[in-house]
C-alpha beads as a LAMMPS data file, in Angstrom:
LAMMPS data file: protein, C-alpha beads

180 atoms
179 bonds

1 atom types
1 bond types

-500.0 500.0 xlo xhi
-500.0 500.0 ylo yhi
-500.0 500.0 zlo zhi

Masses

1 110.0

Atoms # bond

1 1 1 -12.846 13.957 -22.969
2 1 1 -10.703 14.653 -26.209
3 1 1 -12.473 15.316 -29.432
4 1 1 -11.065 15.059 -32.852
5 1 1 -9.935 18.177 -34.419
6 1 1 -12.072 19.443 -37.611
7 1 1 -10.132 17.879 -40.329
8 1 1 -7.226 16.361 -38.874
9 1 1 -8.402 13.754 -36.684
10 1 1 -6.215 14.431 -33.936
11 1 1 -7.173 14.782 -30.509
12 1 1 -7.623 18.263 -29.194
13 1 1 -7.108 18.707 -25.348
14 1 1 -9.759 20.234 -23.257
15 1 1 -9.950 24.060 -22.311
16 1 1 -11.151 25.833 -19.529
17 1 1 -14.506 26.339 -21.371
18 1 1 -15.032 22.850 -22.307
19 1 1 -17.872 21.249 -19.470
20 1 1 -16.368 18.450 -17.937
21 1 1 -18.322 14.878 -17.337
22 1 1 -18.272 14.315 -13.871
23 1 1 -17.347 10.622 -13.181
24 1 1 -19.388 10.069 -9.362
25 1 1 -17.947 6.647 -7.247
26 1 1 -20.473 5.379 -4.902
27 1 1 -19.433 5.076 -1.360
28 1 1 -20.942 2.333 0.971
29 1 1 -19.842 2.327 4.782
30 1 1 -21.837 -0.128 7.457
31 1 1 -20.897 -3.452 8.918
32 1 1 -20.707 -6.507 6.601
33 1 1 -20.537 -10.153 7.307
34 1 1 -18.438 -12.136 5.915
35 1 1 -18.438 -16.404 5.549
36 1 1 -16.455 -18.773 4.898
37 1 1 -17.145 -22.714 4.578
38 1 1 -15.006 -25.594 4.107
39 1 1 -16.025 -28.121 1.023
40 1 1 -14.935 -30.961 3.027
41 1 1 -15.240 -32.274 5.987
42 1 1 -13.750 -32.656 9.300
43 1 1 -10.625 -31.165 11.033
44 1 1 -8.878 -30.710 7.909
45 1 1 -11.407 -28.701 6.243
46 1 1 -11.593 -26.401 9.158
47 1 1 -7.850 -25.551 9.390
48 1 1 -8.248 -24.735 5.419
49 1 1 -11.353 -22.405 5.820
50 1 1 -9.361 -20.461 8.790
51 1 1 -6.760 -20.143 6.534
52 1 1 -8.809 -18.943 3.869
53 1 1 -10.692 -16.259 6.042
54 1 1 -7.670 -14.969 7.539
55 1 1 -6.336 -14.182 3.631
56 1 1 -9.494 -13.068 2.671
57 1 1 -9.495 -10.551 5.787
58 1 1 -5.652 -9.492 5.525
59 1 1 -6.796 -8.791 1.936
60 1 1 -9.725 -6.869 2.267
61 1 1 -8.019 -4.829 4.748
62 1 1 -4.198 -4.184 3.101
63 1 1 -5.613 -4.068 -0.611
64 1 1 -9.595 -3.470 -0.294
65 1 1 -11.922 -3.936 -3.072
66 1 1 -13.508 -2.482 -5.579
67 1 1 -12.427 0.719 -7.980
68 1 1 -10.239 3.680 -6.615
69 1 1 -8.266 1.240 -3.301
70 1 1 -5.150 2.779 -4.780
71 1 1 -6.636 6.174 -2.858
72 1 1 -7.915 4.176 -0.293
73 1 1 -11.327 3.371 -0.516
74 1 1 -12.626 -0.357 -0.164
75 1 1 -11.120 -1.335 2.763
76 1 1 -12.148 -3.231 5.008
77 1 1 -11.371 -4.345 8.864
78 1 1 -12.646 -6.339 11.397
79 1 1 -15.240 -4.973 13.790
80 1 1 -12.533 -5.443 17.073
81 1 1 -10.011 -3.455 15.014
82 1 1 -12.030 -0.625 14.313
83 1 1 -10.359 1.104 17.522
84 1 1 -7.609 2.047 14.980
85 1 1 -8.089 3.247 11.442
86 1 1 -7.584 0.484 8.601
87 1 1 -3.741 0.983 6.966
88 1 1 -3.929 4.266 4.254
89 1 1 -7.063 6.044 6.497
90 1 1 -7.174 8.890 8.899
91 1 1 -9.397 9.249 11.799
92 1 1 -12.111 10.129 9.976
93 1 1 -12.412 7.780 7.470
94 1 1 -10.945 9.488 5.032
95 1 1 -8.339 8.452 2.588
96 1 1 -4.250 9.619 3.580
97 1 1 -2.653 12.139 1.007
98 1 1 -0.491 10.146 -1.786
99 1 1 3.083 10.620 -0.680
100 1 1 5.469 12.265 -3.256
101 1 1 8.458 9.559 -3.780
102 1 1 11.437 10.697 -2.464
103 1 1 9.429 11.257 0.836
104 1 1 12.012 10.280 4.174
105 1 1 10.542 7.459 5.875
106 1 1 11.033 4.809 8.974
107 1 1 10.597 1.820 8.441
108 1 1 10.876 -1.574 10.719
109 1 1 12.094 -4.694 8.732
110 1 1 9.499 -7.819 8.994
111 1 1 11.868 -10.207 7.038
112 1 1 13.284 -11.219 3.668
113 1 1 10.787 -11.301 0.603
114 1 1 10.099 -15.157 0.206
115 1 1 11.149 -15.038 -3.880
116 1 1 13.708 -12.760 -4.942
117 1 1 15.569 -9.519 -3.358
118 1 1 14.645 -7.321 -0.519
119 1 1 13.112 -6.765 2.750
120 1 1 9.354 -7.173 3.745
121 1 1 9.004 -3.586 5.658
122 1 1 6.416 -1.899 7.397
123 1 1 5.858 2.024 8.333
124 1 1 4.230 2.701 11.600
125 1 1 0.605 3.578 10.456
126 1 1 0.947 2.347 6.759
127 1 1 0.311 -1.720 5.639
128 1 1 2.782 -3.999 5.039
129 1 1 5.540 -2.967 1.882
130 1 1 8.651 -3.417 0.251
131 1 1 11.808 -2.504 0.248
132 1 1 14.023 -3.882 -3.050
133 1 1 16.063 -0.700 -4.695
134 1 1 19.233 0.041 -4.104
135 1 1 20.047 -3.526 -2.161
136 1 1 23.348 -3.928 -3.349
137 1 1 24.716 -0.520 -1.306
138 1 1 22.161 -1.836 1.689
139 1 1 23.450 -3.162 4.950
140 1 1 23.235 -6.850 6.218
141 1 1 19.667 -5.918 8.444
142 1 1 17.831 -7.983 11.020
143 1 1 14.381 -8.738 11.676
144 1 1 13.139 -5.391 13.645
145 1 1 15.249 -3.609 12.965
146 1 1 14.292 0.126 11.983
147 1 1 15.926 1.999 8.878
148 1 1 15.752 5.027 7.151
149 1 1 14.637 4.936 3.850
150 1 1 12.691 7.332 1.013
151 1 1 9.288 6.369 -0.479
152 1 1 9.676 5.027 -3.937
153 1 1 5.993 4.603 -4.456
154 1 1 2.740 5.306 -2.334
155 1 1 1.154 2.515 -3.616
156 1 1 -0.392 -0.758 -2.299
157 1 1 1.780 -2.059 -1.417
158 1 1 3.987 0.577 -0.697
159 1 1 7.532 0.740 -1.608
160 1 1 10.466 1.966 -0.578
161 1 1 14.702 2.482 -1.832
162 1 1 17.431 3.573 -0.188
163 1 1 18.900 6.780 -0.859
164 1 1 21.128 7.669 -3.480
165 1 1 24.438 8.168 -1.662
166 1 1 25.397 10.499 -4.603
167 1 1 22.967 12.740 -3.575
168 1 1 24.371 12.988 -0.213
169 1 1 20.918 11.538 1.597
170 1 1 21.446 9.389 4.758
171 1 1 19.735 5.957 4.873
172 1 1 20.176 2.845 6.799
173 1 1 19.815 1.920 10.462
174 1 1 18.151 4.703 12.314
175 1 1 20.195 6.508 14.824
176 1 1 23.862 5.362 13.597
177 1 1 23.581 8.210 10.432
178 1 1 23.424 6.001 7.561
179 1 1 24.903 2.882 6.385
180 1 1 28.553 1.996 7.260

Bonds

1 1 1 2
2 1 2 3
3 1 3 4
4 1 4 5
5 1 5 6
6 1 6 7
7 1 7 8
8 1 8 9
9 1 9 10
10 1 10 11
11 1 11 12
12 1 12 13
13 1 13 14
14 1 14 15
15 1 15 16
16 1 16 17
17 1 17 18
18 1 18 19
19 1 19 20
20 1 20 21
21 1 21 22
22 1 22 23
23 1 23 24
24 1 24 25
25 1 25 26
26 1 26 27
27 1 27 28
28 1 28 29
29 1 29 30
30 1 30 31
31 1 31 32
32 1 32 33
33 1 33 34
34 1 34 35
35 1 35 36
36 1 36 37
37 1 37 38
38 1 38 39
39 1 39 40
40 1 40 41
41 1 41 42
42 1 42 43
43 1 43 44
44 1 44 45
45 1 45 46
46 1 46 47
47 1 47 48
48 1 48 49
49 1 49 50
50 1 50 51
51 1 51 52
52 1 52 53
53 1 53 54
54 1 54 55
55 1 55 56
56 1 56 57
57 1 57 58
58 1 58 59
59 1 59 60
60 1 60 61
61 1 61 62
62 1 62 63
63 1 63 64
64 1 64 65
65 1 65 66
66 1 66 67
67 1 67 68
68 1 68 69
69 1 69 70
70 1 70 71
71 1 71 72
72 1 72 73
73 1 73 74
74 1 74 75
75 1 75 76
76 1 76 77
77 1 77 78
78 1 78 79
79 1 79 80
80 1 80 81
81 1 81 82
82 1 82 83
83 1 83 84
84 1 84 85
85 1 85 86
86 1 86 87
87 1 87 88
88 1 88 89
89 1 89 90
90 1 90 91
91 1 91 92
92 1 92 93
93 1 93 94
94 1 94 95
95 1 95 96
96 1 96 97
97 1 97 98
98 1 98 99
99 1 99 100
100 1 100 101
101 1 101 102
102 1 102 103
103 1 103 104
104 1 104 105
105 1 105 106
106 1 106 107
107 1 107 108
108 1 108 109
109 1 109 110
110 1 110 111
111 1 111 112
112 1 112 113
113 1 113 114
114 1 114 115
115 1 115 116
116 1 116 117
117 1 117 118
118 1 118 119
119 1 119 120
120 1 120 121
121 1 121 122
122 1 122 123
123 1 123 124
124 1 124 125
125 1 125 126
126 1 126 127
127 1 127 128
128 1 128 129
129 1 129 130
130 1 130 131
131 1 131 132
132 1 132 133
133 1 133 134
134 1 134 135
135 1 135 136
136 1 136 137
137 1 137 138
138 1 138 139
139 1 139 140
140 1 140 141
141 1 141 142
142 1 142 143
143 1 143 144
144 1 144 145
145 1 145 146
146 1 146 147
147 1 147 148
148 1 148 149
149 1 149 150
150 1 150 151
151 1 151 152
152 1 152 153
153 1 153 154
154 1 154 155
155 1 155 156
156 1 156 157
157 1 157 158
158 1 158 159
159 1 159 160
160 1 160 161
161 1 161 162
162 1 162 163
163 1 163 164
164 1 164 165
165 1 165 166
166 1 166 167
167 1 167 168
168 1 168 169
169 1 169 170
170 1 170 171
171 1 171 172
172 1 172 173
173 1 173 174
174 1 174 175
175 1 175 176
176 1 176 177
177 1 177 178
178 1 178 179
179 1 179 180
């Protein structure tokens, strides 16, 4: 960490002979059960505790919990899907590289965002994003449809912009070479 300079009080940055303070995550892996249980009774309740456990388990497996999800850690997926590696994992278990933005991607459009601009997207391999900058040079696209876009942030959720056609990058529908 920083530590104040002798008389001036500002912060002077660490050097190669300064000993860092290793910060050490712990890491759990196993099976876990989770429950849910309706409060009230009777048909209705049921439908609303489904409902609840399939959130809780799209959650847990899209956004994880715990510290350090934005690298990919604390996720979580159902016992039937561990076949295939949760969204942002490898084979192995462990976390993908962080794209660089400006990456070249495919992506296949799920549908409009409920509130506000842009597409609900999804990259073979990757959870659910979004796709909201540079709309107003986009194309009219349909659901399943599959575009060409560039990573705008390797996040979770991830998200994505079309390419600056000042630039001279190609975007849009896939196979047509770029948006017309």
């Amino acid at each position: 960490s920083y530590t104040d300079g002798p008389k001036s009080g500002q912060p002077i940055p660490p050097t190669d002979f300064d000993d860092p303070n290793p910060v050490t995550y712990l890491s759990v892996t196993g099976s876990f059960l989770v429950c849910v249980s309706p409060d009230s009774p009777g048909e209705q309740g049921k439908k609303w505790a489904a409902l609840a456990l399939q959130l809780l388990c799209e959650a847990l497996e899209n956004w994880g919990v715990g510290g350090k999800t934005s690298s990919g850690y604390g996720r979580m997926a159902k016992e039937a899907d561990q076949k295939q590696p949760p969204p942002g994992m490898t084979s192995a278990g462990a976390p993908q590289t962080k794209r660089k933005a400006g990456t070249p991607v495919k992506v296949k459009i799920l549908g409009p965002r409920p509130k506000g601009k842009g597409y609900r997207v999804q990259e073979e391999g990757r959870p659910e994003g979004i796709l909201t900058l540079g709309l107003e040079r986009a194309p009219q696209l349909a659901e399943g449809q599959i575009v060409d876009v560039l990573l705008h942030d390797d996040a979770r959720p991830p998200q994505y912009r079309w390419p600056d056609p000042k630039a001279g990058a190609t975007g849009g529908p896939a196979g047509k070479g770029g948006r017309q």
